[in-house]
C-alpha positions in Angstrom: 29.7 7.7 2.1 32.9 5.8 3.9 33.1 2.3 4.5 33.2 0.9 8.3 37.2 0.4 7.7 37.4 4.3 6.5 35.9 5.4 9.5 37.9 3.4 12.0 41.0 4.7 10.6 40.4 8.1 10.6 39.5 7.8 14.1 41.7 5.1 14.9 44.5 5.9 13.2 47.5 3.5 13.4 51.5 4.6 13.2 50.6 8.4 13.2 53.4 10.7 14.5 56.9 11.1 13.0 59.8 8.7 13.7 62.7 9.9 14.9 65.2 7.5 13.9 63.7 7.7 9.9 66.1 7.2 7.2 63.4 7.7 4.4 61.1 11.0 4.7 58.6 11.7 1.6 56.5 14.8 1.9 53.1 15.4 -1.2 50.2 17.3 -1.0 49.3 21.1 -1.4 48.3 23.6 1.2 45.3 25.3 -1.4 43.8 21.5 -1.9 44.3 20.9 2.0 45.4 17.8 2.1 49.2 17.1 3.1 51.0 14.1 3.7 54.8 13.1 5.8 55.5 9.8 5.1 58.6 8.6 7.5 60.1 5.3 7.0 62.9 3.5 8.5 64.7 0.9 6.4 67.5 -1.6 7.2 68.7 -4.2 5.4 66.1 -2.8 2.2 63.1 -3.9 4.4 61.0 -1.0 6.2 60.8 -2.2 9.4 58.4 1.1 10.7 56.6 3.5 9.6 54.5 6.5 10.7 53.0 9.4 9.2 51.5 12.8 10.0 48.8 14.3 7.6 47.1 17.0 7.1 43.5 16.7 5.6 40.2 15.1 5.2 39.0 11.5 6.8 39.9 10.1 3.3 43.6 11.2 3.7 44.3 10.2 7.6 42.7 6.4 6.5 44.6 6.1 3.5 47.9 7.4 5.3 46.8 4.8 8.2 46.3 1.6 5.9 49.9 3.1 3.7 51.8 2.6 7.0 50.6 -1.0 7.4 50.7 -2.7 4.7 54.4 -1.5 3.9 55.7 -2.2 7.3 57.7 -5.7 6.5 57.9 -5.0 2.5 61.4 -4.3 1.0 61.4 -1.4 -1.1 61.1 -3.6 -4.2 57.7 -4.2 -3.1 57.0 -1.0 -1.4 57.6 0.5 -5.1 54.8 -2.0 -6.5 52.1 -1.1 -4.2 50.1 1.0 -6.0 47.0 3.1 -5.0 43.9 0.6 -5.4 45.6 -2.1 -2.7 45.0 1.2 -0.4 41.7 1.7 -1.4 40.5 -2.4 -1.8 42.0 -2.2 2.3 39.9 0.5 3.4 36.9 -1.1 0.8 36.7 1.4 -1.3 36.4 5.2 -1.3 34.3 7.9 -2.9 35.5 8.4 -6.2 36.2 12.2 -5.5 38.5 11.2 -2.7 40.5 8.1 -4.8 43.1 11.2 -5.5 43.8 10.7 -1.3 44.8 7.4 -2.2 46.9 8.4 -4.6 48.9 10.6 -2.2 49.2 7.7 0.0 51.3 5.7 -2.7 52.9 9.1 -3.8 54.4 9.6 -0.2 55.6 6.2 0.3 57.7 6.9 -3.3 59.2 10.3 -2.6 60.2 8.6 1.3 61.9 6.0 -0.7 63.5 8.2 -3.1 65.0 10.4 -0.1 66.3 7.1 0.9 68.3 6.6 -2.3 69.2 10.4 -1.8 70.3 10.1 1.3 72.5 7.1 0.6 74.3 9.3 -2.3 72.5 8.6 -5.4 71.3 11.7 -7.4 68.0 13.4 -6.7 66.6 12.7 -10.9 67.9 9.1 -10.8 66.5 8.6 -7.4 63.0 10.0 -8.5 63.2 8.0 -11.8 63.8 4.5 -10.1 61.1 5.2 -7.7 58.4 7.2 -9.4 58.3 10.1 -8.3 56.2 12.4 -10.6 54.6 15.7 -9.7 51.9 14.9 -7.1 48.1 14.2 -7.4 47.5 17.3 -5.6 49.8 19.7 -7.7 46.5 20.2 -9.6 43.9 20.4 -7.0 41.7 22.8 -9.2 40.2 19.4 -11.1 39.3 17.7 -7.4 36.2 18.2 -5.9 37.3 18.8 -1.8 
């Protein structure tokens, strides 16, 4: 059912924890679906330069929250706004399609982090969630995943 790469995350996972020096925090998930997901970021200079999460949820979310955290470490948030879903998933190679909506969350965290960044540097909430995508999450409707 998971790849090799799937498994080692969840059981290896890299960056987990919170950071405490994080100027970027982005929070998605729902409790009834079970899966929930802190991304924590730390920018300077528009480059993340660390990141960590903490999640809450299956071996599908911890591995995509795992592989998130890596390949945006060293991105500047241009970049970190163009990563989209299926580079998480082609990392881990591949994922049952009823857990591609954990990937999802992965890309949706990193977003809402990077709005809160813009928030926190005194641009408004709606413009910050409009430059950076931030729509209501992939979980906001758990009812149509399969868990």
């Amino acid at each position: 059912m998971y790849t090799e790469k799937v498994i080692d995350h969840f059981t290896n996972p890299r960056n987990v924890g919170e950071l405490e020096d994080a100027n970027a925090v982005g929070q998605v998930g729902n409790p009834v679906c079970g899966d929930i997901m802190k991304m924590y970021l730390k920018i300077e200079n528009d480059v993340i330069v660390d990141a960590k999460f903490k999640t809450f949820g299956c071996c599908a979310a911890i591995a995509t929250s795992s592989v998130a955290t890596i390949l945006v470490k060293g991105m500047t948030i241009e970049q970190a706004l163009q990563l989209k879903n299926k580079q998480v998933v082609d990392e881990l190679g591949g994922l049952p399609p009823q857990k591609l909506h954990c990937s999802v969350l992965a890309e949706e965290a990193i977003r809402k982090a990077l709005a809160d960044y813009y928030i926190r540097g005194g641009m408004d909430e709606e413009e910050a969630n409009k430059l950076c995508g931030v729509e209501e999450s992939a979980c906001d409707h758990c009812e149509a995943h399969e868990h």
